[in-house]
Kinemage of the C-alpha trace (Angstrom):
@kinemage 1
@onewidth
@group {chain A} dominant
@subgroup {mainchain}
@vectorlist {calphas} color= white
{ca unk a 1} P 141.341 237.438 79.160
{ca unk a 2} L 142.759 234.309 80.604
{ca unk a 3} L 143.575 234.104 84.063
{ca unk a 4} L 146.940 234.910 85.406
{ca unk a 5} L 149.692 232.649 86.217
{ca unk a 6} L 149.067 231.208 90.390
{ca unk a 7} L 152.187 230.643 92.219
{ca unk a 8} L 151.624 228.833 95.481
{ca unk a 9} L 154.269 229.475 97.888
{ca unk a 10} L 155.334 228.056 101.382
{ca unk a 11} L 156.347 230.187 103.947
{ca unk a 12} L 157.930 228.561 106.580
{ca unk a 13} L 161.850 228.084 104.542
{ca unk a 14} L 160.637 230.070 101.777
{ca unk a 15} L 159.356 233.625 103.111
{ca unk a 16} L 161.016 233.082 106.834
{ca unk a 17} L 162.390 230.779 109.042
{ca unk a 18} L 160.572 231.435 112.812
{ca unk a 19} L 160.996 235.378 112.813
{ca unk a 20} L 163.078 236.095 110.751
{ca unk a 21} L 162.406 236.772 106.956
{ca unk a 22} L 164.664 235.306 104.834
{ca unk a 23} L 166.539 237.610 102.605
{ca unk a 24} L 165.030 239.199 99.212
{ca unk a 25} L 161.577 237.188 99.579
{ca unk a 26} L 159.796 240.052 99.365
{ca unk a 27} L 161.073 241.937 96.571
{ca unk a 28} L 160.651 238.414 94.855
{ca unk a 29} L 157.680 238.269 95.333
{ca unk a 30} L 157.222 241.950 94.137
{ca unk a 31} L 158.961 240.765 90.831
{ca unk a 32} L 156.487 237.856 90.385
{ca unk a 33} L 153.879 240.345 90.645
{ca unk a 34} L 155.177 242.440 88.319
{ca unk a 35} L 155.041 239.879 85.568
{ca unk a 36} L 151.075 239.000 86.150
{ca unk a 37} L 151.597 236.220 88.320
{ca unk a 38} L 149.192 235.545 91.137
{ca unk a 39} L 150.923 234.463 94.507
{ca unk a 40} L 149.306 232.819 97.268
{ca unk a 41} L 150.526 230.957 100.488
{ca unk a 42} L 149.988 227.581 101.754
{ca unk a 43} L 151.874 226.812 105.362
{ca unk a 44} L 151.377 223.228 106.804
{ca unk a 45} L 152.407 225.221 110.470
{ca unk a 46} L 148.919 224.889 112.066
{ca unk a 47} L 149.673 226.999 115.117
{ca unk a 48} L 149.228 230.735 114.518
{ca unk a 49} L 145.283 232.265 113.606
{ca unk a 50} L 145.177 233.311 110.379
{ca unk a 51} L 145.528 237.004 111.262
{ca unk a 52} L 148.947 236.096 113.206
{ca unk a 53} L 150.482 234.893 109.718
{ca unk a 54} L 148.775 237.528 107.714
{ca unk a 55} L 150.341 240.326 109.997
{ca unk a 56} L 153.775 238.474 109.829
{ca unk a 57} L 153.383 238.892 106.149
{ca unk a 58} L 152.720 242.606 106.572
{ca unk a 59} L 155.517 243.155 108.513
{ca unk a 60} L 158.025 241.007 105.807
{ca unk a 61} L 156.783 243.664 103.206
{ca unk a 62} L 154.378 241.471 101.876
{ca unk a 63} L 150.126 242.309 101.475
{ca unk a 64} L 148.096 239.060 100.694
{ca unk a 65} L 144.536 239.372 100.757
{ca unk a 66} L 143.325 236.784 103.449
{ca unk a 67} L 141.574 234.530 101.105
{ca unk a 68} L 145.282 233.901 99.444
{ca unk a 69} L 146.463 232.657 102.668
{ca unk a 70} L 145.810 228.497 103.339
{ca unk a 71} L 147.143 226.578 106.131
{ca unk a 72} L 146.682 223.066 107.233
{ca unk a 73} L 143.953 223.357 110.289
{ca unk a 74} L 141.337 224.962 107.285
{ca unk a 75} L 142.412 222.017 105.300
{ca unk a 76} L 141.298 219.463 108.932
{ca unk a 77} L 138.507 221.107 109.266
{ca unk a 78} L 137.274 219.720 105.968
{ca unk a 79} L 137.541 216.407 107.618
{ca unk a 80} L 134.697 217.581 110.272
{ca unk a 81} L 131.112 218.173 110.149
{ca unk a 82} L 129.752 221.029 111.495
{ca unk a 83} L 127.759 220.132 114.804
{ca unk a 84} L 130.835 217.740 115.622
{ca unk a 85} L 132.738 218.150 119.073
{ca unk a 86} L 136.390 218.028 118.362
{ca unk a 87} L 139.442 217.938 121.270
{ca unk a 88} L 142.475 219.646 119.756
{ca unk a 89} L 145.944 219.147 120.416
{ca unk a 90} L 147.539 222.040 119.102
{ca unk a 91} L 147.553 226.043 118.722
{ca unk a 92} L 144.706 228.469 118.208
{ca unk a 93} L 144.831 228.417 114.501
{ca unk a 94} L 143.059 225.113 114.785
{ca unk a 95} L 140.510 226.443 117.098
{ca unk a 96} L 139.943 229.114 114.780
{ca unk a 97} L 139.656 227.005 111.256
{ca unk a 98} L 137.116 224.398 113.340
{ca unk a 99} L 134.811 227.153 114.524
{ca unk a 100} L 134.207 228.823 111.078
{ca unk a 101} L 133.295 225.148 110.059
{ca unk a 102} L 130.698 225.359 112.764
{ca unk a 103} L 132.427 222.471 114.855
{ca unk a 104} L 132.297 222.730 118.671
{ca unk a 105} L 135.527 222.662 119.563
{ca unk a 106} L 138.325 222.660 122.890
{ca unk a 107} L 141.797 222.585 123.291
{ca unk a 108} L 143.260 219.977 125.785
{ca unk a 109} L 143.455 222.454 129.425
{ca unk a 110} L 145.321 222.030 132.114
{ca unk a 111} L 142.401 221.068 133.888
{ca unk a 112} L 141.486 218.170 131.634
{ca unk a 113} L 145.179 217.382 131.748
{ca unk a 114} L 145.219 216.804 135.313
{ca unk a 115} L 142.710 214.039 135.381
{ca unk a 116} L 144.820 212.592 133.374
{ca unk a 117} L 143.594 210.088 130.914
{ca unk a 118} L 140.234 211.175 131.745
{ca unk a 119} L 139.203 213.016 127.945
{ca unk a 120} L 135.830 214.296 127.313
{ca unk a 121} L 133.868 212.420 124.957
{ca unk a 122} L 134.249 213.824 121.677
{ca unk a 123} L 133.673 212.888 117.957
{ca unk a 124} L 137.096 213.647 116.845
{ca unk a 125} L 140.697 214.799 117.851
{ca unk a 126} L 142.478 217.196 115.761
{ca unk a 127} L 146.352 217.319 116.499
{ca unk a 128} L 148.860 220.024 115.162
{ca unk a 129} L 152.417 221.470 116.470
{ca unk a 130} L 151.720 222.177 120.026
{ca unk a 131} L 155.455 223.957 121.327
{ca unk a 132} L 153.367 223.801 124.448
{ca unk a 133} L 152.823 219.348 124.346
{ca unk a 134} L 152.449 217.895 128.289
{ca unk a 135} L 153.035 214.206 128.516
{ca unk a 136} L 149.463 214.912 130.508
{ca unk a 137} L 147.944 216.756 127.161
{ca unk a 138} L 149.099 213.726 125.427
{ca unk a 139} L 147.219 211.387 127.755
{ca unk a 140} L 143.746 213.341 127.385
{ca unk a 141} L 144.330 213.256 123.646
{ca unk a 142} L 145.180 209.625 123.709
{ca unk a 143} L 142.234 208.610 126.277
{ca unk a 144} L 139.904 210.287 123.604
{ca unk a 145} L 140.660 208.406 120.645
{ca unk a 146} L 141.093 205.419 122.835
{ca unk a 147} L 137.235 206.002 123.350
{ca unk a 148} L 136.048 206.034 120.013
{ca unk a 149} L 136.938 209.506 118.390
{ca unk a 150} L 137.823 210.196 115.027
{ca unk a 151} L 141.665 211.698 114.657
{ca unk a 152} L 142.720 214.140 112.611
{ca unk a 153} L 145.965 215.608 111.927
{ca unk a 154} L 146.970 218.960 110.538
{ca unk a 155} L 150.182 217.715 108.882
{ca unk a 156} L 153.384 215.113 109.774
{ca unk a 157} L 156.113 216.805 108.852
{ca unk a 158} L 158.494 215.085 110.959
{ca unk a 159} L 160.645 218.828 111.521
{ca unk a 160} L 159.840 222.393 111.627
{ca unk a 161} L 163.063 224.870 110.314
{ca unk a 162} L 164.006 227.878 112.257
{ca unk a 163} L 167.351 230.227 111.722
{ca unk a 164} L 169.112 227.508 114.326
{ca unk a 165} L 167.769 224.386 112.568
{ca unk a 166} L 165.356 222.088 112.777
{ca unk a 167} L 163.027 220.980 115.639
{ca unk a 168} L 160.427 218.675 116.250
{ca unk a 169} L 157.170 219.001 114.006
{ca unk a 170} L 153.666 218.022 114.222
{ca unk a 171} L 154.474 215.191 112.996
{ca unk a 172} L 156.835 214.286 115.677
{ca unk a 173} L 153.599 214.515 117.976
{ca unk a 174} L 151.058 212.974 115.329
{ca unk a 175} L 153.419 209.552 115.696
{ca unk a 176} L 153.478 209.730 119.471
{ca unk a 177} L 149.839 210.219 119.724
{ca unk a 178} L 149.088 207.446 117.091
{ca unk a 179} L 151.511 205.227 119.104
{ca unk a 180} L 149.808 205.577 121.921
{ca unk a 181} L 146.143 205.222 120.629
{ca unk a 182} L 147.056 202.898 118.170
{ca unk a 183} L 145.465 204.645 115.530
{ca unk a 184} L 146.168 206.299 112.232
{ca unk a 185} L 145.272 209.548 111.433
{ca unk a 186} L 143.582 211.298 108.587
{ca unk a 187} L 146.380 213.680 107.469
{ca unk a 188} L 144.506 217.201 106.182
{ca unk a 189} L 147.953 219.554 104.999
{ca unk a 190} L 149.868 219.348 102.556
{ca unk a 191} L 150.384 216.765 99.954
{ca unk a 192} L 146.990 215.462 100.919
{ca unk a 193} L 143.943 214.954 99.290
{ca unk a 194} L 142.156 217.553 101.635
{ca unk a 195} L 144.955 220.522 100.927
{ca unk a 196} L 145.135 220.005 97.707
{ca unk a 197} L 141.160 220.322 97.587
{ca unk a 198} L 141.032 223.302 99.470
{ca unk a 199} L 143.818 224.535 96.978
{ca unk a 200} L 141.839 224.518 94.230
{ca unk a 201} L 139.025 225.340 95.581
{ca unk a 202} L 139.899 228.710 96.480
{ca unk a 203} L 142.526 229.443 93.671
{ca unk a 204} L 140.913 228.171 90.795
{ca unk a 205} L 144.365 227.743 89.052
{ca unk a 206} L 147.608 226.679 90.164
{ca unk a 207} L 150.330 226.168 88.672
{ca unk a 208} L 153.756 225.788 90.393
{ca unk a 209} L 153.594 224.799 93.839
{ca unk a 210} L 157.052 226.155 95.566
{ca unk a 211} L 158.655 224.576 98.722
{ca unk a 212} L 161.496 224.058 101.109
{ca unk a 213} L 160.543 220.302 101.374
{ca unk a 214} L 159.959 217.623 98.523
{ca unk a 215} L 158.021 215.317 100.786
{ca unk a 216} L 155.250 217.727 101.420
{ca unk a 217} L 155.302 220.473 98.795
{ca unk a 218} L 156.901 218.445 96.227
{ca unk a 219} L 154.146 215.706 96.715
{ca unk a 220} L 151.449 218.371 96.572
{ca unk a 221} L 152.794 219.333 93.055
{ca unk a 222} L 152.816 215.958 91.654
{ca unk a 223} L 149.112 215.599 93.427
{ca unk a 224} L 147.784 218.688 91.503
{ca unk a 225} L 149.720 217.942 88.079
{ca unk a 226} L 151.562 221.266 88.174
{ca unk a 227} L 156.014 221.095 88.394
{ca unk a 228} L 157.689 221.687 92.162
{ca unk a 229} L 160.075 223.918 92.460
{ca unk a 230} L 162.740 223.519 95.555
{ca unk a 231} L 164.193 226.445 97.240
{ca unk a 232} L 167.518 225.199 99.331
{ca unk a 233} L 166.566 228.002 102.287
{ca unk a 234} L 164.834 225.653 104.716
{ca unk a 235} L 164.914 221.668 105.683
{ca unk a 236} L 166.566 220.904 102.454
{ca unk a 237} L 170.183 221.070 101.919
{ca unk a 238} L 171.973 222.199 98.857
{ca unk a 239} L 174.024 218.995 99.108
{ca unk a 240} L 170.858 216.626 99.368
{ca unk a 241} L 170.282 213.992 97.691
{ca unk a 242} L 167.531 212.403 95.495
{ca unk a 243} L 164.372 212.934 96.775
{ca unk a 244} L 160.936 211.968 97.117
{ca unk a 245} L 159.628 214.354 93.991
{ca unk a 246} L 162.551 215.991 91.883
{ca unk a 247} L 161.512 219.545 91.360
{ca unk a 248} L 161.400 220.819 87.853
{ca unk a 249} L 163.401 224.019 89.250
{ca unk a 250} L 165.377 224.326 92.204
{ca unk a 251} L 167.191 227.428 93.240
{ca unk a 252} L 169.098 228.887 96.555
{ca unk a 253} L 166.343 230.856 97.756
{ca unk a 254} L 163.455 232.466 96.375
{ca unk a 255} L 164.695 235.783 95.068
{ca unk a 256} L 166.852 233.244 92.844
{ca unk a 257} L 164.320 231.353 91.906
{ca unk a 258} L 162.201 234.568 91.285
{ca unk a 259} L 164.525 235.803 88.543
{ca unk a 260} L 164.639 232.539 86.824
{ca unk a 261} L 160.753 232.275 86.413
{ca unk a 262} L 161.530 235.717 85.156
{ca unk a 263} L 163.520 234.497 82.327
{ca unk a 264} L 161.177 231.926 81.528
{ca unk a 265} L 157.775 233.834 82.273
{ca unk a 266} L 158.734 237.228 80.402
């Protein structure tokens, strides 16, 4: 029997924006079920643990099984040896993804931050979406890359949607942290080389990649070979223009797109 059809879905713009879920994702993903199709999740928001997005799922109506459930800090923590000592600039999700790869690691505290500049020598810095960022945080962060460590970055998307907009992303802090250090980071989530490893790696087979943003999930499409297809219920607009990758579908929001792959899938 060959293997089923792997959908890889966003969540932040697709499935919800902050808490809220976003109207009929769940019975479309219901639908894609029902026609064989394997889903599973990749969300370059590097904050939450892993069991904070899989309960948000539950509550949406939705029941992944944890392994179908990727985010950007397991993708970083590819980019670290176990045995390393990381300082991270971000939420407990990164914490989490660096200890299961066996990699000593501490987020920036306020005691760190008020030394200042004064960062513990480390072998890398991992940064992510902190909602939380001190100019002080920032300092420790810079100070330790300024010293020699490594820096990693979850993702740099440049916004993050919620039901009032957009607000600053990771990548907002990535640049501000690079600026300072003047160093470039080694971006792990989506499109890159890392995600789209780990992608594989634990799906086997993928083969539509679906996504809010052309820049990140577009660009992990074209990466993998597989077609993007845009949903218009996150940071894109419906009257956008040309983009970075032009998805092969695009639709309003996923229950749309949901009953198109059902025309074509059947």
């Amino acid at each position: 029997m060959a293997d089923p059809r792997c959908v890889l879905l966003d969540l932040d713009g697709v499935i919800w924006l902050a808490d809220e879920p976003i109207p009929g994702a769940a019975d479309a993903v219901a639908r894609l079920g029902d026609l064989g199709v394997r889903v599973a999740y990749f969300t370059n928001n590097s904050f939450p643990l892993l069991a904070q997005h899989l309960d948000k799922l539950h509550r949406f109506g939705l029941e992944p099984a944890a392994e179908d459930v990727l985010t950007s800090p397991q993708a970083a923590a590819r980019c670290c040896m176990p045995g390393e000592r990381a300082l991270v600039l971000g939420g407990a999700g990164i914490l989490e993804a660096l200890a299961a790869r066996g990699v000593e690691a501490q987020g920036v505290s306020d005691d760190m931050a008020a030394n200042g500049a004064d960062a513990p020598h480390v072998d890398v810095v991992v940064c992510g979406i902190d909602p939380g960022l001190t100019y002080q945080r920032l300092a420790v962060a810079t100070g330790a890359l300024r010293r020699g460590a490594r820096f990693v970055a979850t993702n740099d998307d440049a916004t993050f949607p919620r039901p009032d907009g957009v607000v600053p992303g990771a990548g907002a802090i990535v640049a501000a942290l690079a600026t300072a250090s003047a160093r470039q980071p080694i971006i792990a989530g989506k499109p890159n080389a890392p995600a789209a490893e780990l992608a594989l790696e634990r799906l086997g087979r993928i083969d539509l990649v679906v996504g809010d943003r052309a820049s990140t999930d577009g660009a992990l499409a074209l990466r993998l070979g597989v077609p993007f297809a845009l949903v218009l219920s996150g940071v894109t607009p419906p009257e956008h223009g040309p983009l970075e990758v032009e998805p092969a579908i695009e639709a309003a929001d996923l229950a749309a797109l949901s009953e198109e792959l059902g025309q074509r899938w059947r």
